[in-house]
C-alpha positions, 0 to 999 in steps of 0.5 A: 164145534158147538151149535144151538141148533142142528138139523137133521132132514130125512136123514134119521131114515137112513141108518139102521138102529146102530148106526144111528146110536152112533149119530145121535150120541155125536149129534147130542155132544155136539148140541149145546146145553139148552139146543134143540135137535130139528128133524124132518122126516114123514112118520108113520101112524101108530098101526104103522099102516099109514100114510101110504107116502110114509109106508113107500119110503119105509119099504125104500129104506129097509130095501135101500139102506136098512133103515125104516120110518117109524111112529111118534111113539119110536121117535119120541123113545130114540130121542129120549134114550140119548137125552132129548126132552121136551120133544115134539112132533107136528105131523104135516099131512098136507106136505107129502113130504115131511114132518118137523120133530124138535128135540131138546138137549137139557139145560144141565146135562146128566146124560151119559152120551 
């Protein structure tokens, strides 16, 4: 089934890097031509040394699922590497609880996902 849109809330955190190769490749052919991709998840600064909410839950999911919170940068290059463009990321420090990242699948796609 094709979609526009779909979202993805603290769920990117979970998996390890394989795993969520896995996911992203059946969530970008799942995207129709021109969705985006919605993701809510805390990111942590680039010196990784904060929000201290954000450092809590990387310490939660490296213990828990083996996963981890990552930076604006390492999110950007995940997407990239399973063909979003024009991805943006509005940090929410007033939440707690989430940041919002939208990816976008190309119009043409020539990405071999």
């Amino acid at each position: 089934m094709s979609c526009d849109l779909y979202i993805l809330s603290h769920v990117i955190h979970d998996w390890d890097e394989e795993h969520l190769d896995i996911l992203l490749k059946k969530v970008y052919q799942a995207i129709c031509p021109g969705g985006a991709l919605l993701v809510l998840e805390k990111v942590l600064n680039e010196m990784k040394d904060g929000p201290l909410g954000t450092l809590i839950f990387d310490l939660g999911m490296l213990i828990s699922a083996g996963g981890r919170e990552r930076t604006v940068i390492e999110y950007t290059n995940l997407f990239k590497k399973h063909g979003f463009v024009d991805i943006k990321i509005q940090l929410m420090p007033e939440t707690h609880q989430r940041d919002v990242i939208l990816a976008m699948k190309p119009m043409e796609c020539s990405h071999d996902n």
